[in-house]
N, C-alpha and C positions, 0 to 999 in steps of 0.2 A: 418111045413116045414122041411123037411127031409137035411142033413147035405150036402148032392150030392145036393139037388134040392139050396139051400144057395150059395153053391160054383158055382155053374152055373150059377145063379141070379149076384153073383159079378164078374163073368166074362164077364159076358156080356153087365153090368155097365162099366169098367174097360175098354171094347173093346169102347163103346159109347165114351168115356171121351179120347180116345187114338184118336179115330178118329174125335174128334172135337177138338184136339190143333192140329191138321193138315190143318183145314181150316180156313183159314182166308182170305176176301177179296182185308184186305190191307197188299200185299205181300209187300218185300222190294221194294224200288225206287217206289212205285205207287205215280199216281197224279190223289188226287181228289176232285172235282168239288162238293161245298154246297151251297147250292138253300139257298137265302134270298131274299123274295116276296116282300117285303117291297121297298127293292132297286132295285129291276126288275120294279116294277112298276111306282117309281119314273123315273127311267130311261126312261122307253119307253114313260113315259109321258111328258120328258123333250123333249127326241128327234122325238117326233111326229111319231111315226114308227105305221104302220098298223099292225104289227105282234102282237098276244096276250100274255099274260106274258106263258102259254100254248106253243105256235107254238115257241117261243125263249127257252126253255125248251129245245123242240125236238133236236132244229139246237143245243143248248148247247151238247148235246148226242152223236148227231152226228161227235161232234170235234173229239170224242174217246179220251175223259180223261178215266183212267181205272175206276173208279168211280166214281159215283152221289150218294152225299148224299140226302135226299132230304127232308130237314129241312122245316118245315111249322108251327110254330106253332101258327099262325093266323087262323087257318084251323082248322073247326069240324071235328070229325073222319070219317064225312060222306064225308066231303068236299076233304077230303086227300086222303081216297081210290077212289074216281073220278079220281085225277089228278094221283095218281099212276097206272090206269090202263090206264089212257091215254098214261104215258108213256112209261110202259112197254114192250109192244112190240117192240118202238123203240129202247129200250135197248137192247132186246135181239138180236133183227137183226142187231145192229152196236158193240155187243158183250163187252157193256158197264155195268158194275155191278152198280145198284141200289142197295142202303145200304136205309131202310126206319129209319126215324127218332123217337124214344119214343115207335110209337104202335105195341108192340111185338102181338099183333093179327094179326094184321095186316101179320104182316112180319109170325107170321106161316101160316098166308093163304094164302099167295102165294111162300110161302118159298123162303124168302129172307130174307138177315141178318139185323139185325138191332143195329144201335148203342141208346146207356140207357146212363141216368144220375149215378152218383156213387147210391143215393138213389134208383134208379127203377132198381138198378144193385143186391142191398142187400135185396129190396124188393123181385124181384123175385129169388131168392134162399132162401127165408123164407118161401116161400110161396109154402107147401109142397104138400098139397093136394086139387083137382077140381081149381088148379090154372095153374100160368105160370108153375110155374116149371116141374109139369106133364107134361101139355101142351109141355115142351120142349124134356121132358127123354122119351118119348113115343113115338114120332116124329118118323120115320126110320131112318131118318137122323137128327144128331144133329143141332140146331142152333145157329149159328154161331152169337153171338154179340159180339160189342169194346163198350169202358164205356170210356167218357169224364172226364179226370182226371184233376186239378188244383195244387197237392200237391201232396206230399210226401204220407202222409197218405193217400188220397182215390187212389192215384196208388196201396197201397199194401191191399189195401179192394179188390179194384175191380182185382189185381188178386189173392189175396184167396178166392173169389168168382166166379174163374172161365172165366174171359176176354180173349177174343180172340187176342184184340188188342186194345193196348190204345193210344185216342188221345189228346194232352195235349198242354193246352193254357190259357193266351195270352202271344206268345213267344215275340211278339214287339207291341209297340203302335197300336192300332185297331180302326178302325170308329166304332166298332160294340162294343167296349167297351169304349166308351170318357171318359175321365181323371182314368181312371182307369190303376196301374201299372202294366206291364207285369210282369210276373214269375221272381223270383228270379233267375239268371244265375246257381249258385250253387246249388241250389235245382233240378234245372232240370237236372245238370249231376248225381245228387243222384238218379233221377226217371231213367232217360238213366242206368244208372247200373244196377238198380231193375230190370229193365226189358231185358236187356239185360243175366242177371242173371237166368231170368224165362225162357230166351227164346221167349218174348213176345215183337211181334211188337209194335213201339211207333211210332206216327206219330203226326208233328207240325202241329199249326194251331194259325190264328190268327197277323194280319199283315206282312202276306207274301207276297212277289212281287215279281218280279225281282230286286229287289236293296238288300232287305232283303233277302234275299235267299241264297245268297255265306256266309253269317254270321251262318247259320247254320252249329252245328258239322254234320258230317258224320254219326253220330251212329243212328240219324232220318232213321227210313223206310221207310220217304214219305212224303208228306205235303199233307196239305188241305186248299185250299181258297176259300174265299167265296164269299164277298159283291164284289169284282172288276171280280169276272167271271159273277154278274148279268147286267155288264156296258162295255159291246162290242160290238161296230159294224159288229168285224169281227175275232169272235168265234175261226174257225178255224184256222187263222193265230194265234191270242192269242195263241193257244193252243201248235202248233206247238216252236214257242219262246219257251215256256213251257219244252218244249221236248228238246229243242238243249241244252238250261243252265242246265236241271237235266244230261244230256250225259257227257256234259264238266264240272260236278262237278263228278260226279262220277269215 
């Protein structure tokens, strides 16, 4: 390789890398909506509802939270690209971004972002050749992942590995984590600095409501809830609520 053809090879890395810390799903103030099947199901089974855990999905979409994540990990990967193509088109018509949860295949085939564990964050940047990483540098367009951080250290893994945007938890007490302690208060303003340092979105997760929610600092670009968006009768007004408290904290 000739010295010109090198220099043009890293500029055009350099252009890739410049134009994927510009995208990110979870802009500031986003609110987004994660799919837990398990409590979907218990729910409709509680409340007798003819609707399938599917058709509550859709109506979920349609509240227009800016985001669905859509956590499944009860689900074969055959089982998961069913329901994502189920719901993708109602995403796209209600202008709701799908974040796919774990299968970075996935999410290059229909190009959408996906968020990774700190591990499948380091795996695929190791994984140099006939893997993801190609898979992702080849792409035309970058793909855009956030990495589920817990700590100090896998906030600063996953962004010297490149994260779009990190989401970090559990900021308070969680059904989805019983007896287990939330994050250290000081720790997470050390991760809020990290990232605000880099430049990199951080978004809460993990026992957020409306009660917990004004206990949040401001330096959050967002939240993510999960298990109590799979337990509503009435999606849309939730959602709305949702919308007035993030305006009147902002």
């Amino acid at each position: 390789m000739t010295t010109s053809e090198s220099d043009t090879n890293k500029a055009s890395m350099n252009t890739k890398i410049a134009a994927k810390k510009q995208v990110s799903p979870l802009a500031p103030m986003k609110l987004t909506y994660v799919t837990h099947l398990p409590a979907l199901c218990e729910f409709l089974k509680k409340s007798n509802a003819t609707d399938s855990a599917t058709d509550y999905l859709k109506t979920l979409i349609c509240a227009k939270p800016d985001n669905v994540l859509l956590r499944a990990k009860e689900l074969s990967v055959q089982d998961y690209e069913k329901l994502l193509i189920e719901l993708l088109p109602v995403a796209n018509k209600e202008d709701v971004q799908l974040i796919v949860s774990h299968h970075i295949d996935l999410a290059v085939k229909y190009d959408l972002p996906v968020q990774l564990s700190v591990a499948e964050c380091i795996e695929a940047a190791q994984t140099v050749t006939g893997g993801v990483l190609s898979q992702k540098t080849l792409r035309p367009t970058p793909l855009p992942f956030g990495v589920s951080v817990h700590s100090l250290p896998e906030a600063k893994a996953a962004i010297t590995h490149g994260a779009d945007w990190l989401v970090l938890g559990h900021l308070f007490p969680s059904r989805c984590k019983p007896g287990l302690t939330p994050r250290n208060s000081e720790e997470c303003r050390h991760i809020l600095k990290l990232s605000a340092t880099h430049r990199i979105p951080i978004h809460g997760i993990g026992g957020i409501n409306f009660s917990t929610y004004p206990q949040l600092s401001n330096d959050y670009a967002g939240i993510c809830v999960m298990t109590e968006t799979m337990e509503q009768t009435d999606v849309e007004s939730y959602t709305k609520k949702w919308r007035e408290i993030m305006a009147d904290k902002s």
